[in-house]
KELONU-204753 format. One record per residue (C-alpha): residue number from 1; residue in one letter; z, x, y. Coordinates in Angstrom, 2 decimals. Each point is the difference from the previous one (the first is absolute). Last residue first. Layout:
N
+-----+----+---------+---------+---------+
:   i : aa :       z :       x :       y :
+-----+----+---------+---------+---------+
: NUM :  A :       Z :       X :       Y :
...
+-----+----+---------+---------+---------+
This chain:
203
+-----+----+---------+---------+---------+
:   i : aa :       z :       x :       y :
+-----+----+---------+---------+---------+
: 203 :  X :   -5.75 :  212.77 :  113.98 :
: 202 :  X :   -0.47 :   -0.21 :    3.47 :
: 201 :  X :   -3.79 :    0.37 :    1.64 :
: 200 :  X :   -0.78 :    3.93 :    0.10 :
: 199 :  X :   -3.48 :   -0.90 :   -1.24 :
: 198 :  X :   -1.15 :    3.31 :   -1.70 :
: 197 :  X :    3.71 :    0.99 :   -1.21 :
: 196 :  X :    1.47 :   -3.48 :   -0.32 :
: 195 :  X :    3.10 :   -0.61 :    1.56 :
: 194 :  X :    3.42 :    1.12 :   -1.37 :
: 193 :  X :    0.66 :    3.56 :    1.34 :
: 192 :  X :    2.72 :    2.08 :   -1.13 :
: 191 :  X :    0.77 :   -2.45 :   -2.89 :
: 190 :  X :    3.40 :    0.57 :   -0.94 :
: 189 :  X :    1.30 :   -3.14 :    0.89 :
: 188 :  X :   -2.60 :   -2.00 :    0.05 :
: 187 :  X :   -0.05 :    0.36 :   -3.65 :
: 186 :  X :    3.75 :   -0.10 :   -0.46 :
: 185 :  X :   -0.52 :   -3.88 :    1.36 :
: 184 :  X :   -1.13 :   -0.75 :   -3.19 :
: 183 :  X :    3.27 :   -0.01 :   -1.74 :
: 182 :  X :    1.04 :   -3.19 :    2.42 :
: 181 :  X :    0.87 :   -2.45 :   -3.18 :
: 180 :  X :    2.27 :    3.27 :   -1.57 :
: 179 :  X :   -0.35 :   -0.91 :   -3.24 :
: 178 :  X :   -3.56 :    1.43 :    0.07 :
: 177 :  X :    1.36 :    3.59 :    0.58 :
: 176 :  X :    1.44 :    1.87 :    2.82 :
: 175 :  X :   -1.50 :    2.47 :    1.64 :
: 174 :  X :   -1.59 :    3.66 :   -1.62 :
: 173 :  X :   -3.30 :   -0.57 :   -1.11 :
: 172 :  X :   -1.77 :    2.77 :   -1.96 :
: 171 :  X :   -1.74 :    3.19 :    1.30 :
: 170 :  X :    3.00 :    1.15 :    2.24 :
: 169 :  X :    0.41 :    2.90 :    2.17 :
: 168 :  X :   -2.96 :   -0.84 :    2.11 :
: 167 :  X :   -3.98 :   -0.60 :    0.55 :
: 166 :  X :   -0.84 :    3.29 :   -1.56 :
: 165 :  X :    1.45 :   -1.26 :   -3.27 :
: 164 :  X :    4.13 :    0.75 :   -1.19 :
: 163 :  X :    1.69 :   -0.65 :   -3.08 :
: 162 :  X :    0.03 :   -2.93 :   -2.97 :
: 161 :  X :    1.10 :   -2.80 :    1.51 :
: 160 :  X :   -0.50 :   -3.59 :   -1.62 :
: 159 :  X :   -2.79 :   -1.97 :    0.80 :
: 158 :  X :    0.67 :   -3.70 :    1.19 :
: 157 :  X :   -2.47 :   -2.09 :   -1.46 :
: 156 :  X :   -1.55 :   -3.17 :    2.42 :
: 155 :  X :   -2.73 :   -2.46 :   -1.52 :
: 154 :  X :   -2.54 :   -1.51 :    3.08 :
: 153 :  X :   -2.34 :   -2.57 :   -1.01 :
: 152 :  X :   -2.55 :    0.45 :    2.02 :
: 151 :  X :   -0.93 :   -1.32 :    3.59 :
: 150 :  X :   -2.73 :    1.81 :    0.80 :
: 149 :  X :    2.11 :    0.73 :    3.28 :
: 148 :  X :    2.71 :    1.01 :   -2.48 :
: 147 :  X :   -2.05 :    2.26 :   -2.05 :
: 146 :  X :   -1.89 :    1.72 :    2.88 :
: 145 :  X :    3.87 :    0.63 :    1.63 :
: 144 :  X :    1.37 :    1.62 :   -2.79 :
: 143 :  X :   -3.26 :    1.99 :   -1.18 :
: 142 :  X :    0.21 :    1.32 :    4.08 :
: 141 :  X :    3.57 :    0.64 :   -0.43 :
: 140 :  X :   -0.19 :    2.10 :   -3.35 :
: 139 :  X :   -2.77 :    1.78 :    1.98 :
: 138 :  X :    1.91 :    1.19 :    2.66 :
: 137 :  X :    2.74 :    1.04 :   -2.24 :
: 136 :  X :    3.25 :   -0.51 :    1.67 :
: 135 :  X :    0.83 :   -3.73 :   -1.58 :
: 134 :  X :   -0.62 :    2.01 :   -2.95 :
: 133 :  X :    1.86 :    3.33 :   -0.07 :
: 132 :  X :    3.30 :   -2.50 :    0.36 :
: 131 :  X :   -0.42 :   -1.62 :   -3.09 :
: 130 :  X :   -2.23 :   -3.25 :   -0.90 :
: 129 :  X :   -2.19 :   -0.09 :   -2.56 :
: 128 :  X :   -2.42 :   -2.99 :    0.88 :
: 127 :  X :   -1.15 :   -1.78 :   -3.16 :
: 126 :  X :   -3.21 :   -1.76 :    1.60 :
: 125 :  X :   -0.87 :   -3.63 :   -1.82 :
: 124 :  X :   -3.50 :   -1.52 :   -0.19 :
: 123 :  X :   -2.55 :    2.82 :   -0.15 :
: 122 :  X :   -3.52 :    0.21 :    1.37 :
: 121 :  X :    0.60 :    0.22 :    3.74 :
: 120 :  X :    3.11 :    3.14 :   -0.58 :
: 119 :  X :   -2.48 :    1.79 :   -2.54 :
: 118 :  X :   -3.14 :   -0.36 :    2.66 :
: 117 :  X :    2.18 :    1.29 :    3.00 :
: 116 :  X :    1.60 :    3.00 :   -2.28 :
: 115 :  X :   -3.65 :    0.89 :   -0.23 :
: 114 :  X :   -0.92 :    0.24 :    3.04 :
: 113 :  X :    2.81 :    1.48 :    1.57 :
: 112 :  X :   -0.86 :    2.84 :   -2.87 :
: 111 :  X :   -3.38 :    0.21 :    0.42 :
: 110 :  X :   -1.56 :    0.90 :   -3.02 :
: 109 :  X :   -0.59 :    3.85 :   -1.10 :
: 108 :  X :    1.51 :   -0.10 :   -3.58 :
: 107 :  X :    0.74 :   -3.58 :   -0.57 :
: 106 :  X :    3.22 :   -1.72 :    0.56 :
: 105 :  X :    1.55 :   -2.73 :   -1.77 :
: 104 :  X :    0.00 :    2.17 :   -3.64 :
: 103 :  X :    1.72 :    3.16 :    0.04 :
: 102 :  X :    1.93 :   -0.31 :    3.16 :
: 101 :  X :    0.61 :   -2.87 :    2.60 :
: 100 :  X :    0.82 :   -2.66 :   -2.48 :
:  99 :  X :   -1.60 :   -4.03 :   -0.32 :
:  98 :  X :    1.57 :   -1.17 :   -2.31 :
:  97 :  X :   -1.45 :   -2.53 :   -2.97 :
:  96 :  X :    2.04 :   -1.97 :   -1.62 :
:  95 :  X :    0.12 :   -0.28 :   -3.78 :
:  94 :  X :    3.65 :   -1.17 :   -0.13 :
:  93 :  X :    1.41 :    2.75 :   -2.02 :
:  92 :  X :   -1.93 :    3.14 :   -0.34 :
:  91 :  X :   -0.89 :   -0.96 :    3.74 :
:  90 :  X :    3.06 :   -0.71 :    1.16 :
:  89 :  X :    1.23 :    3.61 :   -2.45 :
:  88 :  X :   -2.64 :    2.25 :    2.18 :
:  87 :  X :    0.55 :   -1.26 :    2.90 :
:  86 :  X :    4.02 :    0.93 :   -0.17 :
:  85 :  X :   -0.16 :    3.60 :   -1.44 :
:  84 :  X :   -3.42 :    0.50 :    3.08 :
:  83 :  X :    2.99 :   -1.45 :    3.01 :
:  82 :  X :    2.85 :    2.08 :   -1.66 :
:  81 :  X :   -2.80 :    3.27 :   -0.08 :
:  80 :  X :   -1.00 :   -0.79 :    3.92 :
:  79 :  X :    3.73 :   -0.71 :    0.67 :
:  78 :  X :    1.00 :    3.63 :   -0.85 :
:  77 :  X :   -2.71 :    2.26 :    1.08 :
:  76 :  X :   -1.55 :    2.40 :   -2.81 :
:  75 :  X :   -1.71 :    3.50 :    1.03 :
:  74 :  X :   -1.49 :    1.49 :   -3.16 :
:  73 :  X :    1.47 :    2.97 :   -1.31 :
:  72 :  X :   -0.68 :   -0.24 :   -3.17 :
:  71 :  X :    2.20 :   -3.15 :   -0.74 :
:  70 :  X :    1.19 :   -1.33 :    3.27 :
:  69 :  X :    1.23 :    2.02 :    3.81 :
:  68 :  X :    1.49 :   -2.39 :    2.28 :
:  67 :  X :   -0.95 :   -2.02 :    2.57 :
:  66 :  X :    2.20 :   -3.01 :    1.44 :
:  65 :  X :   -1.71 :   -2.74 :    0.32 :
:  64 :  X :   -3.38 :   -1.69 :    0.16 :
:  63 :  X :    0.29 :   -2.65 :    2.46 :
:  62 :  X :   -0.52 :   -3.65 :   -2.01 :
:  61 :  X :   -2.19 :   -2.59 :   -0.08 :
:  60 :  X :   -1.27 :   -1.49 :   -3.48 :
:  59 :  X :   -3.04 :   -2.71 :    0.60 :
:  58 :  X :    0.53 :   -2.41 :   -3.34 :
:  57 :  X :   -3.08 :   -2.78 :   -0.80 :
:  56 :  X :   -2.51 :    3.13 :   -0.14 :
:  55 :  X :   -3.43 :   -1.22 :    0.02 :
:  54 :  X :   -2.13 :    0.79 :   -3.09 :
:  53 :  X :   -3.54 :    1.02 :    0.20 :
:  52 :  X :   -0.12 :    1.80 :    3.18 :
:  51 :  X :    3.67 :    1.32 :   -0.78 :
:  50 :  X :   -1.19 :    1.62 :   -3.25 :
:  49 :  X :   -2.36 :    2.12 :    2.05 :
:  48 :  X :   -3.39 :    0.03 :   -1.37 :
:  47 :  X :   -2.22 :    2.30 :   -1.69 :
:  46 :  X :   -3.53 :   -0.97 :   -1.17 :
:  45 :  X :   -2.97 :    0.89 :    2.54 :
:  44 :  X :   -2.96 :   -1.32 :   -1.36 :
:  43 :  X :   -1.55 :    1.39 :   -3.39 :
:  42 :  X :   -0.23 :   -3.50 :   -1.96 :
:  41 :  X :    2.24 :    1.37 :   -2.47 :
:  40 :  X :    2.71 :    0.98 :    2.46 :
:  39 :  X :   -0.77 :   -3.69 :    1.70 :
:  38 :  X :    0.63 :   -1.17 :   -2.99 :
:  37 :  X :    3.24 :    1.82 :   -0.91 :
:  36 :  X :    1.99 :    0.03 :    3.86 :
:  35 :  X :    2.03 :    2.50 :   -0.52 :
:  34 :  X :    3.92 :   -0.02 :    1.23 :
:  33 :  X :    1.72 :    1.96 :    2.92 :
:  32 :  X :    3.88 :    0.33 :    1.24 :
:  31 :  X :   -0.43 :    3.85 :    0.71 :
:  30 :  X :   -1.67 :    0.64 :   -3.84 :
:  29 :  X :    2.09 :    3.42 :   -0.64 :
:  28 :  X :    3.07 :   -1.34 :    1.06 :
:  27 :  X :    0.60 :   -2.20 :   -1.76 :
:  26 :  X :    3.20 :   -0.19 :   -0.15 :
:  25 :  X :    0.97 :   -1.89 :    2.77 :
:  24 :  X :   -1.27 :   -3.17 :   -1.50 :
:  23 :  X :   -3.20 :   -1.51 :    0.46 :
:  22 :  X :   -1.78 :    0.50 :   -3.28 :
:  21 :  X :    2.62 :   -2.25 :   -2.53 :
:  20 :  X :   -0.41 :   -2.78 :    2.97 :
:  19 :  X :   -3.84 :    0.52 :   -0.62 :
:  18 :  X :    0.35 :   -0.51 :   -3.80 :
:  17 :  X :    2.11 :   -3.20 :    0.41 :
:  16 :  X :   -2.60 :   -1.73 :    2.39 :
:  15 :  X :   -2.56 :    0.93 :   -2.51 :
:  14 :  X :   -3.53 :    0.20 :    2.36 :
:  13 :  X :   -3.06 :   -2.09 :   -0.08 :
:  12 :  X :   -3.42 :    1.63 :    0.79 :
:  11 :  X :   -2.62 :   -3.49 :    1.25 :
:  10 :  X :   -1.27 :   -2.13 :   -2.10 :
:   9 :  X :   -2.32 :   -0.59 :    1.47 :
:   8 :  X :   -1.44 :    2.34 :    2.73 :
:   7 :  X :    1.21 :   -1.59 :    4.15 :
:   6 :  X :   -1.11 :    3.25 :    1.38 :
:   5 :  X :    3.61 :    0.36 :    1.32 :
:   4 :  X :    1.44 :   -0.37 :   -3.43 :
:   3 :  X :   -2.05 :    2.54 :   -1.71 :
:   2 :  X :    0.58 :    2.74 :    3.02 :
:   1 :  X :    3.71 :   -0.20 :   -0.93 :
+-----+----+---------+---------+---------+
């Protein structure tokens, strides 16, 4: 807020619990933002994006899914709606803070590589939903790789399969599981190209 960067005292302070109520995918209607109140009553810019004022400890990467068609119409994709079921109870629950690419990490009209950048830098741990539509998603490989060269903790959940995506028959992970000690070697696998897509070093 304008407030704190001209140093006023005291400065607009902000309910930790109320903003995790705000960002939630939901909310559609606010896009992830929160008012400042004094600089609103000082008549200076006022509205702030949730993630400017809290960072997100959890960065959720997933690809979207399978689509299919939801309540009135809407277009749904499978692990996108698994991924939002899932922040929404850690955060119920443990009071984390996730960073999500809908409805609350993104702004209208911000850079998308951008902003996936900031969310990966600011959080702590990555949940990376693995299925076979994700380690062919060029951007599920360049969150992949940005999270383990910032060295994050790195969480792996295999998505089941729910149908088809554009990149293949299967939008859920279809080797072994984690019994198998060498389960991650499906990725490579059925990755049609494992390097990075802007970089083309391996994966």
């Amino acid at each position: 807020p304008q407030c704190v960067q001209g140093r006023e005292a005291p400065p607009c302070c902000f309910n930790r619990h109320r903003l995790l109520l705000s960002f939630n995918e939901q909310d559609t209607a606010r896009g992830g933002t929160v008012e400042c109140a004094k600089c609103s009553a000082a008549g200076r810019p006022h509205s702030l994006r949730i993630l400017d004022v809290l960072a997100p400890e959890v960065f959720l990467s997933y690809n979207w899914g399978s689509e299919r068609e939801g309540a009135g119409g809407r277009k749904e994709y499978s692990t996108q709606r698994e991924v939002a079921a899932l922040k929404a109870r850690m955060e119920a629950a443990l009071g984390l803070l996730a960073w999500f690419d809908v409805n609350g990490g993104m702004g209208a009209g911000q850079d998308v590589k951008a902003a996936v950048e900031d969310g990966i830098r600011k959080s702590t741990v990555v949940v990376v939903f693995l299925s076979d539509a994700y380690v062919n998603s060029d951007n599920c490989k360049r969150e992949f790789a940005l999270a383990a060269r910032m060295s994050k903790f790195i969480i792996p959940v295999l998505v089941h399969d729910a149908g088809p995506t554009r990149l293949g028959p299967s939008s859920g992970w279809t080797g072994p599981g984690p019994a198998d000690p060498e389960w991650w070697r499906h990725a490579l696998s059925r990755c049609s190209d494992p390097t990075h897509p802007d970089t083309s070093e391996p994966l």
